[in-house]
C-alpha positions as CSV (number, residue, x, y, z in Angstrom):
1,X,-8.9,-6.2,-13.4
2,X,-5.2,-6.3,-14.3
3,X,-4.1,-7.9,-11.2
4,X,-5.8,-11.1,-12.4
5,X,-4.1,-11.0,-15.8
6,X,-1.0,-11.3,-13.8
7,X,0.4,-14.8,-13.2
8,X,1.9,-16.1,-9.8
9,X,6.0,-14.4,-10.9
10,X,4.8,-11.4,-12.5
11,X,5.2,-8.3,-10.5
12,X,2.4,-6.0,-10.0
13,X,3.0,-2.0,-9.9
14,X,0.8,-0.1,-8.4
15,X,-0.1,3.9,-9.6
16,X,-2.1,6.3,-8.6
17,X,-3.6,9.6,-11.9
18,X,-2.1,12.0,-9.5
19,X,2.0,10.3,-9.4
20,X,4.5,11.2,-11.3
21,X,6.9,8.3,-11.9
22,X,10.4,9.6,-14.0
23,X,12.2,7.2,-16.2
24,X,14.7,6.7,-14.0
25,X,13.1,5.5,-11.4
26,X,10.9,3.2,-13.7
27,X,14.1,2.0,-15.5
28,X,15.6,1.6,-11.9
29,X,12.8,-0.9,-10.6
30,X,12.6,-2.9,-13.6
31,X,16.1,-3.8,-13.7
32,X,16.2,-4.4,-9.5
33,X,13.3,-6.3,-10.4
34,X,14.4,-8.5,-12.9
35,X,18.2,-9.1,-11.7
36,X,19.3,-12.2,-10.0
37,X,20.4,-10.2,-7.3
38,X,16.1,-9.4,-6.1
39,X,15.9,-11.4,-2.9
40,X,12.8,-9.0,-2.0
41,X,9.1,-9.1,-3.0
42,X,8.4,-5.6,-2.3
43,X,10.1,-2.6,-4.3
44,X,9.0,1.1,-4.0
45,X,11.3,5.0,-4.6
46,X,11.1,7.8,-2.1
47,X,8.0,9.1,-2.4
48,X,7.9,13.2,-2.6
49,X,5.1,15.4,-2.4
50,X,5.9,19.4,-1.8
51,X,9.6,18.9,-1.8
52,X,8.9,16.5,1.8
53,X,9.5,12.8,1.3
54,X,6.3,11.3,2.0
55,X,6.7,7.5,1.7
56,X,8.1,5.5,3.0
57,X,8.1,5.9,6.9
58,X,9.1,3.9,9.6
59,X,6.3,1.8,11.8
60,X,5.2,3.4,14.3
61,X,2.7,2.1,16.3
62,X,0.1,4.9,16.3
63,X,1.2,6.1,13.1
64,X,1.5,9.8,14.7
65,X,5.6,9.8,14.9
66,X,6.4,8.2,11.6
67,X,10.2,9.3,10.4
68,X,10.1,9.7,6.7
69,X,13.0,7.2,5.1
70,X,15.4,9.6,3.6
71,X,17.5,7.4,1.3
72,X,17.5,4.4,-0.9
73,X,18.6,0.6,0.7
74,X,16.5,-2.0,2.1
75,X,14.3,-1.8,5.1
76,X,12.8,-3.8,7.4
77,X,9.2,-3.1,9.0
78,X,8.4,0.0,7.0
79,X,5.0,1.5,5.5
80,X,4.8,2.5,1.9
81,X,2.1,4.8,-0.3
82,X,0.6,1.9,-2.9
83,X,1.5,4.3,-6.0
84,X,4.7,3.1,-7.0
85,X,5.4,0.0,-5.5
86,X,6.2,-3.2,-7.2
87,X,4.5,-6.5,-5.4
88,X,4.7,-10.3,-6.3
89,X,2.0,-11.4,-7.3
90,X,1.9,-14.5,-5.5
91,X,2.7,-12.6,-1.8
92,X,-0.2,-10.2,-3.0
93,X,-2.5,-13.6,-3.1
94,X,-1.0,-14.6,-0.1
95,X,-1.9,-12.0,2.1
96,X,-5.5,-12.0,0.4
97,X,-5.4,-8.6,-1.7
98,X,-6.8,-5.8,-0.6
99,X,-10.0,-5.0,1.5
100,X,-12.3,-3.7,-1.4
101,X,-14.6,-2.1,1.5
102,X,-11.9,0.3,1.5
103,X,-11.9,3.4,-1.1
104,X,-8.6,4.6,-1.3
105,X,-6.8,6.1,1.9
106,X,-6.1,3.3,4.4
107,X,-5.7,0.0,1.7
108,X,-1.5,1.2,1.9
109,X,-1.5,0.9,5.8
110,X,-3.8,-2.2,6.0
111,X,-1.6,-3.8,2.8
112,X,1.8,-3.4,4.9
113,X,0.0,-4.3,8.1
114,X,-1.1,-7.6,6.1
115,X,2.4,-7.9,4.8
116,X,4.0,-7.6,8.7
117,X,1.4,-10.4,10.1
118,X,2.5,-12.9,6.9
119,X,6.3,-11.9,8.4
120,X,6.9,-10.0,4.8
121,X,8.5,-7.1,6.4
122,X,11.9,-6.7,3.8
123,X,11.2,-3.9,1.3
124,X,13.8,-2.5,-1.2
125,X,13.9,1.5,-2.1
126,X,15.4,2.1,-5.0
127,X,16.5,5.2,-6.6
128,X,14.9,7.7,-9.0
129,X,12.0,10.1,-9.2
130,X,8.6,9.7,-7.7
131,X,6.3,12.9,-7.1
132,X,2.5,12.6,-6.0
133,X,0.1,15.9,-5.5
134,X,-3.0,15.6,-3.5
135,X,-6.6,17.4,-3.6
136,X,-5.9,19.0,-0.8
137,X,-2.7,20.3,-1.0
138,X,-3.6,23.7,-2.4
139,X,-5.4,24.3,1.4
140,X,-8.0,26.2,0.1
141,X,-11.6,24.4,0.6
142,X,-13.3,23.3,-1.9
143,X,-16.4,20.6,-1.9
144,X,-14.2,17.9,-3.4
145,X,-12.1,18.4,-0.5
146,X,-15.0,17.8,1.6
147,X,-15.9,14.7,-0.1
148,X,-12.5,13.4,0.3
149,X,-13.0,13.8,4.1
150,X,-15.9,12.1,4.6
151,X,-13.8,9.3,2.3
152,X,-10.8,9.0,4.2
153,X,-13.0,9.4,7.8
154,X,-15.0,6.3,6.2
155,X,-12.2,4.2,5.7
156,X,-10.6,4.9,8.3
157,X,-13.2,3.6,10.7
158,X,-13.0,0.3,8.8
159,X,-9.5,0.3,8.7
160,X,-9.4,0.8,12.6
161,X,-12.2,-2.2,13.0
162,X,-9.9,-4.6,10.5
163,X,-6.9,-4.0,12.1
164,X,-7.9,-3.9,15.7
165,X,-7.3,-0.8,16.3
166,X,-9.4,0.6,19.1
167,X,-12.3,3.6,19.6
168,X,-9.4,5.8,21.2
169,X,-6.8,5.1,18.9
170,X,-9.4,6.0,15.9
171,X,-10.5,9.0,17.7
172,X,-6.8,10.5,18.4
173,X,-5.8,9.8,14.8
């Protein structure tokens, strides 16, 4: 609903009930953001979740040997978690939004891989502090956790039909 308040300039953030986004960091992005010096349309932090930086990685084609990025600059080609980036609007319309047959786990993957095909690949990581927790980091099972599964497996799938990805590549993930 808020994305179509926003008009083709502003700047759309994106956050998730379970991240935790410090002042500095939101300071940080607003002031990139806003500076004549922002040549990028995408802006995201290092993304931490148990003490591990979690977002964002380098591409990797299978998505099973990503390298966490470990420190702020700009990057080419990357993926980033949706909960604390910063997007144009206008390149958000450009690449069409977001696949609403998709919950929750694979609209970050299938954003950036709609970013990459529009030859968007420049993203800037800026400093400061960005935390996320997850259901299931606890490990202990619970029936939410279960649910959650049967989420992620369904998007998946359609992530893996949208972006061409085939039956064995969907299987080994």
């Amino acid at each position: 609903l808020m994305i179509n308040e926003a008009k083709k300039n502003d700047w759309i953030m994106f956050a998730d009930d379970d991240t935790f986004f410090s002042g500095e960091y939101l300071r940080n992005a607003c002031e990139y953001i806003l500076s004549p010096d922002c040549r990028e349309d995408i802006v995201t932090g290092l993304v931490r979740a148990n003490g591990r930086v979690l977002s964002p990685i380098s591409r990797d084609t299978w998505h099973l040997n990503n390298h966490p990025i470990q420190t702020t600059g700009l990057y080419d080609d990357i993926f980033c978690i949706n909960s604390g980036l910063f997007i144009k609007r206008e390149i958000f319309d450009k690449i069409g939004g977001y696949d609403e047959a998709m919950f929750m786990d694979m609209i970050d993957f299938y954003l950036f891989d709609a970013l990459k095909s529009a030859r968007i690949n420049r993203v800037m990581v800026i400093d400061g502090i960005i935390t996320q927790s997850f259901s299931g980091d606890e490990g202990v099972y619970s029936k939410s956790m279960e649910r959650r599964f049967h989420i992620f497996k369904k998007d998946f799938y359609i992530y893996c039909d949208r972006a061409n990805k085939g039956f064995l590549y969907r299987i080994i993930v």
